[in-house]
N, C-alpha and C positions, 0 to 999 in steps of 0.2 A: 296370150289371153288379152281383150279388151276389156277394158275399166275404163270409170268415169270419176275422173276426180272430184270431190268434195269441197277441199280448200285447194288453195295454192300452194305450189311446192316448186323450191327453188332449183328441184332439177330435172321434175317431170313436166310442168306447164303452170296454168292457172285454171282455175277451179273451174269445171265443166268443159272442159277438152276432154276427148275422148282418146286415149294412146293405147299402146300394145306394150304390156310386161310383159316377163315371161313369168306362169302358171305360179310357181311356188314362191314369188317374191310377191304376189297378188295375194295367193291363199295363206302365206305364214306370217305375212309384212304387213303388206298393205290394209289390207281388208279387214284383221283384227284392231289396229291401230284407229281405222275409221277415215284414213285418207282416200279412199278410190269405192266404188261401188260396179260389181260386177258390171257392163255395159249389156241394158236391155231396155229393151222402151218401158217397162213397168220402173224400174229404176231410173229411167231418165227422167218420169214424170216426179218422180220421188224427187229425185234432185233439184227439177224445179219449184217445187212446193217449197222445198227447203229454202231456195234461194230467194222466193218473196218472202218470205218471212225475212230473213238476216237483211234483207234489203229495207222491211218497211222499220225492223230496228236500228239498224242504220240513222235510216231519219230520223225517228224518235230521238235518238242519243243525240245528235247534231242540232234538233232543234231546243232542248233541255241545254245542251252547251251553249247556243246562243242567246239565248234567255239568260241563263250566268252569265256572262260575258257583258251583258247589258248593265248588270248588277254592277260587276266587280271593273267598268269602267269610272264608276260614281264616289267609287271605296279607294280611303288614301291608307297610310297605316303608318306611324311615328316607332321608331324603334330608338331607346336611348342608350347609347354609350359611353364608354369612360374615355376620355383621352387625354393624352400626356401632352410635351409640349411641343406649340406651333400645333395643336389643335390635330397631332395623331392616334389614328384611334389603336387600341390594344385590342389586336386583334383583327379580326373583320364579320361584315356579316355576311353573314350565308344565306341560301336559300331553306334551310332548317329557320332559323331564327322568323324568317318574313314568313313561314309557314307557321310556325305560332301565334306570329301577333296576328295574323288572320284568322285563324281558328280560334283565337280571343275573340273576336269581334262578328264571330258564327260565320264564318266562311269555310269551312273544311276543304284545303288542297293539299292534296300530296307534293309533297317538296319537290320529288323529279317532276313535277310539272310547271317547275320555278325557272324559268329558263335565264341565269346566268352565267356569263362568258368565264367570269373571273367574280370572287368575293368583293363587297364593296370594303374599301379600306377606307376611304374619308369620310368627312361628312358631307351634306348636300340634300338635294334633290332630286330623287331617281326615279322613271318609267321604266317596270318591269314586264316583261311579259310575258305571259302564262299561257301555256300548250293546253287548251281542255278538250280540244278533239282535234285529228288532225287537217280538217280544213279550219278550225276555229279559234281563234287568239285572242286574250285580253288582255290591258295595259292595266299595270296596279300603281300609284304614285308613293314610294316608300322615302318616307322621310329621315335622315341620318341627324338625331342632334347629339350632342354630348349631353352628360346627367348635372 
């Protein structure tokens, strides 16, 4: 049976190839799931349609991300911690913690978007920087002082 895939799929193609399953992994599988649409040209226009649409959101979302990103290069955020001696801290910060102080300060980011290799353990001055879409990056300046 021909089908037209919908989305991408890691072991049939990408989305709008047209391939050959065989019938019952199409009608019990595929096709309830919403991955493949029978292959016919009233459905291939269908898939078209569908695909400017996800395309022109796409850009919507990319350009809302970079407009953030404008924002959140301007934006520093002071985080205070306790430390003991020779100026170590107890503990470290995470990207939990820097997602707080910024949601204080009306920025709402999900933490997995907090892109840290490893917890900051000293004090200093750090550029972080945050995954908001993925061609789009912004630097946040997070500040480590002791209390």
């Amino acid at each position: 049976m021909k089908v037209i895939l919908r989305q991408d799929h890691e072991k049939l193609g990408e989305a709008g190839n047209i391939i050959q399953v065989k019938a019952g992994y199409a009608r019990n599988f595929l096709i309830p799931k919403g991955v493949v649409f029978p292959a016919s040209s009233e459905n291939m226009k269908k898939y078209n349609s569908e695909k400017e649409q996800l395309n022109m959101k796409k850009i919507q979302e990319k350009r809302k991300s970079e407009e953030f990103a404008k924002i959140l290069e301007n934006v520093s955020c002071t985080i205070t911690v306790q430390v003991g001696e020779e100026d170590k801290l107890f503990g470290s910060v995470t990207s939990q913690h820097i997602a707080e102080v910024l949601e204080s300060q009306g920025h709402k980011i999900d933490k997995r978007k907090i892109i840290l290799e490893e917890p900051i353990k000293s004090l200093g001055i750090y550029s972080i920087p945050i995954k908001l879409h993925p061609e789009v990056e912004a630097k946040v300046k997070v500040w480590v002082v002791k209390e």
